[in-house]
C-alpha positions in Angstrom: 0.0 0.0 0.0 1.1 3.4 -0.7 0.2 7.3 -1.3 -0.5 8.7 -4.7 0.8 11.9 -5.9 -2.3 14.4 -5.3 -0.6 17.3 -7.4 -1.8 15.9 -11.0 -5.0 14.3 -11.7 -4.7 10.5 -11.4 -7.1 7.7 -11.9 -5.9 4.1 -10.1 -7.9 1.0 -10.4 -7.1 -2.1 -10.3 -9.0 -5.9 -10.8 -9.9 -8.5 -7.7 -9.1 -11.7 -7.9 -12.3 -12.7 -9.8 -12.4 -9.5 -11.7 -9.0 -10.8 -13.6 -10.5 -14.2 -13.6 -13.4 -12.8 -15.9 -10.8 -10.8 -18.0 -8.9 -13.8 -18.9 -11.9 -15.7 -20.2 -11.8 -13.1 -23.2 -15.4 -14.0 -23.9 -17.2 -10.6 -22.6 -18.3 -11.6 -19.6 -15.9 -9.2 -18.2 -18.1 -6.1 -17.8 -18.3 -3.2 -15.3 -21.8 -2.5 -14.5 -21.2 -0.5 -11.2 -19.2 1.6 -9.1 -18.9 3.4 -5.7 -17.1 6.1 -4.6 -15.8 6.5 -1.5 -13.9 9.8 0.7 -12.0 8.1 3.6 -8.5 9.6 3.3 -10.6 13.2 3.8 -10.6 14.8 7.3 -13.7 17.5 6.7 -12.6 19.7 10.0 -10.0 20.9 7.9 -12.3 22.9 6.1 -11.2 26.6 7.5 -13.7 29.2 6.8 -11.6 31.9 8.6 -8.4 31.3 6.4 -6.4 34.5 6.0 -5.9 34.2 2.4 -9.8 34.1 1.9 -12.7 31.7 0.6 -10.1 30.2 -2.1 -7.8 28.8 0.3 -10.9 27.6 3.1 -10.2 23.8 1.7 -6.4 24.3 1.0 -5.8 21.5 3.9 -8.1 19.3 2.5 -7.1 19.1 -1.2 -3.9 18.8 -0.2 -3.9 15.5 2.3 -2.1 12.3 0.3 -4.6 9.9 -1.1 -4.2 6.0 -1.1 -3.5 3.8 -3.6 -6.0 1.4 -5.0 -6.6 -2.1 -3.2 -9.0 -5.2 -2.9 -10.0 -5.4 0.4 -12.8 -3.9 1.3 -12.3 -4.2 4.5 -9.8 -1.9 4.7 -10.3 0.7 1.9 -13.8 2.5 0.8 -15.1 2.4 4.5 -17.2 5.9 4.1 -18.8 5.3 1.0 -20.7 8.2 -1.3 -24.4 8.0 -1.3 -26.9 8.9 -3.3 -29.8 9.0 -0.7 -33.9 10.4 -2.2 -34.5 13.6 -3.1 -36.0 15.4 -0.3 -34.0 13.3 2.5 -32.8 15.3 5.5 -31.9 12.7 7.6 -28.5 10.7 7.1 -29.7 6.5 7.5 -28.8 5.4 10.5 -27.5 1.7 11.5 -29.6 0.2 14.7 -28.3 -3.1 15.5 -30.1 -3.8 18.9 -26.8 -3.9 20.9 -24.5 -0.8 22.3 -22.1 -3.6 23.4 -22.5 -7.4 22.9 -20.9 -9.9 26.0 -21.1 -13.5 25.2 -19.8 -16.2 27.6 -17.9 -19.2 26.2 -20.0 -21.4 23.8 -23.1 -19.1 24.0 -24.7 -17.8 20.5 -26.4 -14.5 19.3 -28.0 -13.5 16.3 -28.1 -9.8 15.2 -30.5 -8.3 12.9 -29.7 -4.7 11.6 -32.1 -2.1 10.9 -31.8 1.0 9.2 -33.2 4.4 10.2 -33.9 7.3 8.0 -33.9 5.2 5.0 -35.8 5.1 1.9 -38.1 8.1 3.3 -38.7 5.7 6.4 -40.6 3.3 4.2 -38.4 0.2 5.2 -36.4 -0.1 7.9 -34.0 -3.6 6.2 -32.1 -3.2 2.8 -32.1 -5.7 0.1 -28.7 -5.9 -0.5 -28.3 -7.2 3.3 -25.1 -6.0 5.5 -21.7 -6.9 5.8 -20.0 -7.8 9.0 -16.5 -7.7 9.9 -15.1 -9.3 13.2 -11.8 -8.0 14.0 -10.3 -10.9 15.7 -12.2 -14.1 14.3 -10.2 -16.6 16.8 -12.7 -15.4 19.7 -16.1 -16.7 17.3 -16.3 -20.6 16.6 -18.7 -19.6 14.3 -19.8 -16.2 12.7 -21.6 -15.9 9.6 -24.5 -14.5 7.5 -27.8 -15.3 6.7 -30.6 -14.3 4.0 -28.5 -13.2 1.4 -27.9 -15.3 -1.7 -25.6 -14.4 -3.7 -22.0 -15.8 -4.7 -20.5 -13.0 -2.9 -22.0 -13.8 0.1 -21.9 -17.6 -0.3 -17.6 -17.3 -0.8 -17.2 -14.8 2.2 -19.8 -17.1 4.3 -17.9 -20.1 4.0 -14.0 -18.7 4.6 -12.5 -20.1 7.3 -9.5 -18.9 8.7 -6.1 -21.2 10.4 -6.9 -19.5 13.7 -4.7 -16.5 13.5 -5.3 -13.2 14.9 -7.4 -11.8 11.2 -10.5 -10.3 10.8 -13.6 -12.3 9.0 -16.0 -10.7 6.8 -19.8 -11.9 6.4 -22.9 -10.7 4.2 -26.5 -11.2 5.5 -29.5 -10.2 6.5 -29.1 -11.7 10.3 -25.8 -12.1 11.5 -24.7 -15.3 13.6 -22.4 -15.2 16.5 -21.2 -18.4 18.6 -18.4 -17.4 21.6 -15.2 -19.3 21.2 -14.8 -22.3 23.3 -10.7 -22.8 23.4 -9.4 -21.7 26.8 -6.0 -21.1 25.3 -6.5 -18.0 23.9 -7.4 -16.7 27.2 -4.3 -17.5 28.8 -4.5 -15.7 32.3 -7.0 -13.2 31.2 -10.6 -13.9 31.9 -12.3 -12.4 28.9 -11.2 -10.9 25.6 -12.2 -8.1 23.8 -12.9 -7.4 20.1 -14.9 -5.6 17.8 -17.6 -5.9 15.0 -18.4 -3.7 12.4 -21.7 -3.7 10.6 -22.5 -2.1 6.8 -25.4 -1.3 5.3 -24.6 -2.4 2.0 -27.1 0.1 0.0 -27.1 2.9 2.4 -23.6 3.2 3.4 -24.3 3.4 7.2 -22.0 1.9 9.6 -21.3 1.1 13.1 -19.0 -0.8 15.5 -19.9 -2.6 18.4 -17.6 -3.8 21.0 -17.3 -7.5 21.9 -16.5 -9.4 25.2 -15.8 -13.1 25.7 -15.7 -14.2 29.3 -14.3 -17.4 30.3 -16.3 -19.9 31.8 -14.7 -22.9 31.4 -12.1 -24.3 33.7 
């Protein structure tokens, strides 16, 4: 990963792993059909309306902060998506996942089930493209995955497992599943561990992280 060079104008893209795998086939099926935009490298309270050199220089800071280079996880990169939201909104969507902090003893199972405020002029409260989840430490969850969305995206992501290594896991659904870890050796003398989880609105943009805590039960 690196930094661009701001001072020209400068278009990076770059193909996932299945986005080269329908170049090579050659036969068309290679097409783009969508795109998002995203601003996360932009600090906004940068914005300085009381600059000496007046109202050309209010965003100097802000055009002038180093931009990323492009790369496929999106995970990491695109986090504050750009929206286009109904003409006539004037509330942002907000994401309501029943649970200012989730605590889970050792073997015991949740499901969460997003909503979303403010969205679609209040008409529906669930979006059809589902959510994304990311656990930030997947060791602590013996299982965590999504359900109600079925598409291959969410299907590959779903069924990932990882070697037990200290990574994040990413899920797509409509109801996320949660199941506390079991091992007692990641505990090692602590009695509980602490991660987070990250929920998406995949069509609204809306976000928010929830803390997680694993307490030890067993001996």
């Amino acid at each position: 990963m690196g930094y661009l060079n701001n001072s020209v104008v400068t278009v990076d893209a770059i193909l996932t792993k299945k986005g080269r795998e329908l170049l090579a086939r050659g036969d068309g099926s290679f097409r783009i059909t969508q795109f998002a935009l995203a601003d996360d490298e932009i600090d906004y309270t940068l914005y300085n309306p009381d600059h000496a050199s007046g109202s050309a220089f209010y965003g100097q800071a802000i055009e002038n902060m180093p931009l990323l280079e492009a790369f496929p996880d999106e995970t990491q990169v695109m986090k504050y998506k750009l929206s286009t939201l109904p003409r006539g909104t004037s509330k942002l969507p907000l994401l309501e996942a029943g649970y200012a902090s989730i605590s889970l003893r050792q073997g015991a199972a949740l499901a969460i089930t997003p909503q979303t405020l403010n969205y679609l002029g209040a008409t529906s409260t669930f979006e059809a493209g589902g959510y994304t989840a990311t656990i930030a430490d997947a060791r602590v969850l013996s299982n965590f995955s999504g359900v109600g969305v079925n598409t291959e995206e969410a299907d590959n992501l779903n069924s990932q497992t990882t070697l037990g290594t200290n990574v994040s896991k990413t899920v797509i659904g409509t109801s996320i599943n949660l199941t506390a870890t079991t091992v007692n050796t990641l505990f090692g003398t602590r009695s509980s561990l602490q991660t987070t989880v990250t929920l998406i609105g995949r069509d609204s943009g809306a976000r928010v992280n929830i803390p997680v805590t694993i307490t030890k039960v067993n001996i």
